[in-house]
Structure formats: C-alpha cells, structure tokens
N, CA, C and O atoms as CSV, one atom per row, in Angstrom:
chain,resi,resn,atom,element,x,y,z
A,1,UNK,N,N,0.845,-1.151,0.000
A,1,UNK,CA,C,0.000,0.000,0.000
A,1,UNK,C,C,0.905,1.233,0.000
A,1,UNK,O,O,1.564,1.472,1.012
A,2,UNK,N,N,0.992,2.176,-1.266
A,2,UNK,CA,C,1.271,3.459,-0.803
A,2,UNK,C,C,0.781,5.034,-0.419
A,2,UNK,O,O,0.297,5.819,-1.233
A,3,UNK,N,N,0.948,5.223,0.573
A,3,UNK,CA,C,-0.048,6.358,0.962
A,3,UNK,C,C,1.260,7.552,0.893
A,3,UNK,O,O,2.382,7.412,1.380
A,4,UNK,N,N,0.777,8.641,0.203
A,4,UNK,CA,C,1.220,9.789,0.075
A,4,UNK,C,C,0.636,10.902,0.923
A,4,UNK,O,O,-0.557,10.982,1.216
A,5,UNK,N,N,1.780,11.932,1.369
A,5,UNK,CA,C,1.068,12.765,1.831
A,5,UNK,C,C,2.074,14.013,1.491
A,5,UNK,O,O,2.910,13.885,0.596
A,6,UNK,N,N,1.936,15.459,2.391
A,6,UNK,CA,C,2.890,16.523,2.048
A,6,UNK,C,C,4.472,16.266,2.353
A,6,UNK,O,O,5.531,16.467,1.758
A,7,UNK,N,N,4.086,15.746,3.524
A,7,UNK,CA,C,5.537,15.324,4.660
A,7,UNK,C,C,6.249,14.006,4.067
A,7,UNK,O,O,7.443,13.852,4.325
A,8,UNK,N,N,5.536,12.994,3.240
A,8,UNK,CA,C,6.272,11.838,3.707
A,8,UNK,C,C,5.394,10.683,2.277
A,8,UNK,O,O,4.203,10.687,1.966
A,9,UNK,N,N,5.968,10.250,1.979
A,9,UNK,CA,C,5.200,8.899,1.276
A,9,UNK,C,C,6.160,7.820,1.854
A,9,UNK,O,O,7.305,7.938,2.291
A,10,UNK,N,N,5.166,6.484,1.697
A,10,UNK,CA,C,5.249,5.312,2.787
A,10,UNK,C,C,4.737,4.426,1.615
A,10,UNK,O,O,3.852,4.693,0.803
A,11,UNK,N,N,5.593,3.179,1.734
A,11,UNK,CA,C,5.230,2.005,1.223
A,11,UNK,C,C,5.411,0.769,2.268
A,11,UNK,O,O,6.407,0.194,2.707
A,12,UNK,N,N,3.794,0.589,2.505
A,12,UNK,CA,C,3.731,-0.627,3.141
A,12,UNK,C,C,3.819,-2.418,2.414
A,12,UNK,O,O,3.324,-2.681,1.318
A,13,UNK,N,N,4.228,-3.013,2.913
A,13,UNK,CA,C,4.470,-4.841,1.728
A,13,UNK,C,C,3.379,-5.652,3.017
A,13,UNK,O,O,3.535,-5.934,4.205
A,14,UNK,N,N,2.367,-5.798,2.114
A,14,UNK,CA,C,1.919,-7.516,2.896
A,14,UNK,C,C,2.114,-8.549,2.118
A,14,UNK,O,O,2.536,-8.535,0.961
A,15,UNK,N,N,1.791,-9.488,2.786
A,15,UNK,CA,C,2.477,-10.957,2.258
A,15,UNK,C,C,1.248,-11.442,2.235
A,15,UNK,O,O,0.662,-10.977,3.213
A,16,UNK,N,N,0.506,-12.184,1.583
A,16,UNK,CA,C,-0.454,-13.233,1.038
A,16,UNK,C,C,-0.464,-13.982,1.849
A,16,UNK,O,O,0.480,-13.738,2.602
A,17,UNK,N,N,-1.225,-15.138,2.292
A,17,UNK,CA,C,-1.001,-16.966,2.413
A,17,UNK,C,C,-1.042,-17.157,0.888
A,17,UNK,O,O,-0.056,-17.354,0.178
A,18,UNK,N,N,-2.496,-17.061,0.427
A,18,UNK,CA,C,-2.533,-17.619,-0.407
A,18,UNK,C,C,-3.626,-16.733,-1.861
A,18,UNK,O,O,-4.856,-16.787,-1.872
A,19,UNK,N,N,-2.794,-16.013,-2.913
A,19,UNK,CA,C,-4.013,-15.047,-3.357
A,19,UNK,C,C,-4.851,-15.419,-4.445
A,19,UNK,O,O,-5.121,-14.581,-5.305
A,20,UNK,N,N,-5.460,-17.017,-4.531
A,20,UNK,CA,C,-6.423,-17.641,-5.252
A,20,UNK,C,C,-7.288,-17.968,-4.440
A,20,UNK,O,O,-8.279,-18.584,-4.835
A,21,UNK,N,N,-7.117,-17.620,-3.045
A,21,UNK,CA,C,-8.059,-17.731,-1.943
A,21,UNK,C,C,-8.807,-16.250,-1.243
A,21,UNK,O,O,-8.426,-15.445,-0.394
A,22,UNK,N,N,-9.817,-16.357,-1.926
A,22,UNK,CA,C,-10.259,-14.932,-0.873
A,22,UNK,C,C,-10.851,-14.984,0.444
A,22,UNK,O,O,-11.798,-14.352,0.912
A,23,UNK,N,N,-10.102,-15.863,0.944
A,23,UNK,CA,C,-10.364,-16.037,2.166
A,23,UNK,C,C,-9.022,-15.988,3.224
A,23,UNK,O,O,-9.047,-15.995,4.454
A,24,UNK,N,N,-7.884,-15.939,2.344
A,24,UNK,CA,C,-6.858,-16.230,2.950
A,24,UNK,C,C,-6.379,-15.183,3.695
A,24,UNK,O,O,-7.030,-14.138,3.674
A,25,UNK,N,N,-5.225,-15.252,4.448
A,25,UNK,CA,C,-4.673,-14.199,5.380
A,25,UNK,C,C,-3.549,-13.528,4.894
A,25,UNK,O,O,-2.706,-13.862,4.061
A,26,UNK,N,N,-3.731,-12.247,5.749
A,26,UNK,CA,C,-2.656,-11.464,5.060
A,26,UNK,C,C,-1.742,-10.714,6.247
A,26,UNK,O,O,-2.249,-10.024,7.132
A,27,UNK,N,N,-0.810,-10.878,6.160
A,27,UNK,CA,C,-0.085,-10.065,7.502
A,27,UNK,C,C,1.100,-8.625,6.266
A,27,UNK,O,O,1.483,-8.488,5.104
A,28,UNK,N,N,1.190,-7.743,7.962
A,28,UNK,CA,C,2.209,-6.235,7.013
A,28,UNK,C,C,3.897,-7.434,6.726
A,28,UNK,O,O,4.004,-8.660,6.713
A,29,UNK,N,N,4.764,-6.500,6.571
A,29,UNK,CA,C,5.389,-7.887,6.492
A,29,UNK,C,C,6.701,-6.385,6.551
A,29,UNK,O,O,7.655,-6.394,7.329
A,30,UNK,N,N,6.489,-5.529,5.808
A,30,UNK,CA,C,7.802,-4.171,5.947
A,30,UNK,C,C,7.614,-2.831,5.693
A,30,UNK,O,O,6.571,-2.865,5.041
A,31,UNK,N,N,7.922,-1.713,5.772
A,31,UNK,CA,C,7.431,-0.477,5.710
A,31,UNK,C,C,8.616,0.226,5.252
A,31,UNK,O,O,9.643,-0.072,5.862
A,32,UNK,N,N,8.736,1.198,4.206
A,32,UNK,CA,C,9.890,1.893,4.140
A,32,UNK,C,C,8.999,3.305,3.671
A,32,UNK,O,O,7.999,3.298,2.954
A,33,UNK,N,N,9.856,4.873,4.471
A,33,UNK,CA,C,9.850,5.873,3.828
A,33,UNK,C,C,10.471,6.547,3.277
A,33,UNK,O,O,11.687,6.398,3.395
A,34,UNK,N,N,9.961,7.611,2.413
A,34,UNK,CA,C,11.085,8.723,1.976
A,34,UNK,C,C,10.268,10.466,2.873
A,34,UNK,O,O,9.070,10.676,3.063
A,35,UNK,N,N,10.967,11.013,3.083
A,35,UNK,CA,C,10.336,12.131,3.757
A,35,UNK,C,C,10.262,13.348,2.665
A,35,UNK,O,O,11.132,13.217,1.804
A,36,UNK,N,N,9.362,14.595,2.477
A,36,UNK,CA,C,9.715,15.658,1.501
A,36,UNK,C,C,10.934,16.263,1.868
A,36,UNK,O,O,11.331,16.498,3.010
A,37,UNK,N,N,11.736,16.593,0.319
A,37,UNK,CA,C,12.350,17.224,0.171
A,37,UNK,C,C,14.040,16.036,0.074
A,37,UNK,O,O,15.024,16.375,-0.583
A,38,UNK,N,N,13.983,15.097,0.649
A,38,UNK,CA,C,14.711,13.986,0.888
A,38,UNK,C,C,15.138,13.197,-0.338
A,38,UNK,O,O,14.413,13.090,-1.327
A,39,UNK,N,N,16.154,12.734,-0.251
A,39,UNK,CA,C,16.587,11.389,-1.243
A,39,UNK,C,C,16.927,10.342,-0.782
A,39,UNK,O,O,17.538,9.472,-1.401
A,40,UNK,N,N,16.418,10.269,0.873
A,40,UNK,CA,C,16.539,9.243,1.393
A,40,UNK,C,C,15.325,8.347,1.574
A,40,UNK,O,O,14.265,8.869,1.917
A,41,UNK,N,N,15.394,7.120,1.381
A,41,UNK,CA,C,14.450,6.023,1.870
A,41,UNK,C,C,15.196,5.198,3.158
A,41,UNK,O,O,16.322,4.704,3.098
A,42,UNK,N,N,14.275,5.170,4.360
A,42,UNK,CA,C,14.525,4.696,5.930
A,42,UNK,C,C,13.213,3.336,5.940
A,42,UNK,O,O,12.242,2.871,5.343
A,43,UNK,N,N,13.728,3.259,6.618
A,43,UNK,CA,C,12.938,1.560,7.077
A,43,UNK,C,C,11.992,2.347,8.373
A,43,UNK,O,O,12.443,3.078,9.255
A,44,UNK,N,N,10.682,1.969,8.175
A,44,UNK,CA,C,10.095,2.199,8.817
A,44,UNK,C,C,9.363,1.018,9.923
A,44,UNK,O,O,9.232,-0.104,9.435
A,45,UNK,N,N,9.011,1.154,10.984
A,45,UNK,CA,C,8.846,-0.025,11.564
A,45,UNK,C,C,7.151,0.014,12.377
A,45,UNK,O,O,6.939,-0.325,13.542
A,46,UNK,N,N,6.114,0.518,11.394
A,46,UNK,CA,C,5.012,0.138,11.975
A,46,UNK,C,C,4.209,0.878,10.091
A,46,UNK,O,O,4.598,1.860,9.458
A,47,UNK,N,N,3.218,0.033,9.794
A,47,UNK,CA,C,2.601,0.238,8.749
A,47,UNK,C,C,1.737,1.779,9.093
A,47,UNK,O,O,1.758,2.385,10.164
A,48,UNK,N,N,1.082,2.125,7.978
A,48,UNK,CA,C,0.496,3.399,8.007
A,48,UNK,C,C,-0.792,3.287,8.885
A,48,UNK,O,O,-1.499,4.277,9.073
C-alpha cells in the first residue's frame, strides 16, 4: 500500500497466504519511507 502525503510517502508490503483464496490471510510484512524534500528512503517499523 502506498499512501502519500505533504511530509512523507510510505510504502507498506503484505504478504499473502494464499491469493487464489479470498479467504486467505494477510499479515504487514515491511514499511519503508522517503520524507519531503529527501533522497533518502529509511525503514520504517510500523505500517500506516
């Protein structure tokens, strides 16, 4: 999932079980940002 905003865009990763199942589970799995104005991307450690 990426959510943008003024300050900051964020990319969250979930992981599947299984995605021919719509029933299946899904957990976050990693988060990384970049902040405005930045050329850095940081590891973020809680989803949006």
């Amino acid at each position: 999932m990426l959510d943008v905003t003024a300050d900051r865009a964020q990319l969250d990763y979930y992981v599947v079980s299984d995605r021919t199942d719509a029933a299946a589970a899904s957990a976050w799995a990693r988060s990384c940002r970049t902040r405005s104005g930045t050329r850095r991307v940081e590891r973020v450690y809680a989803p949006v």
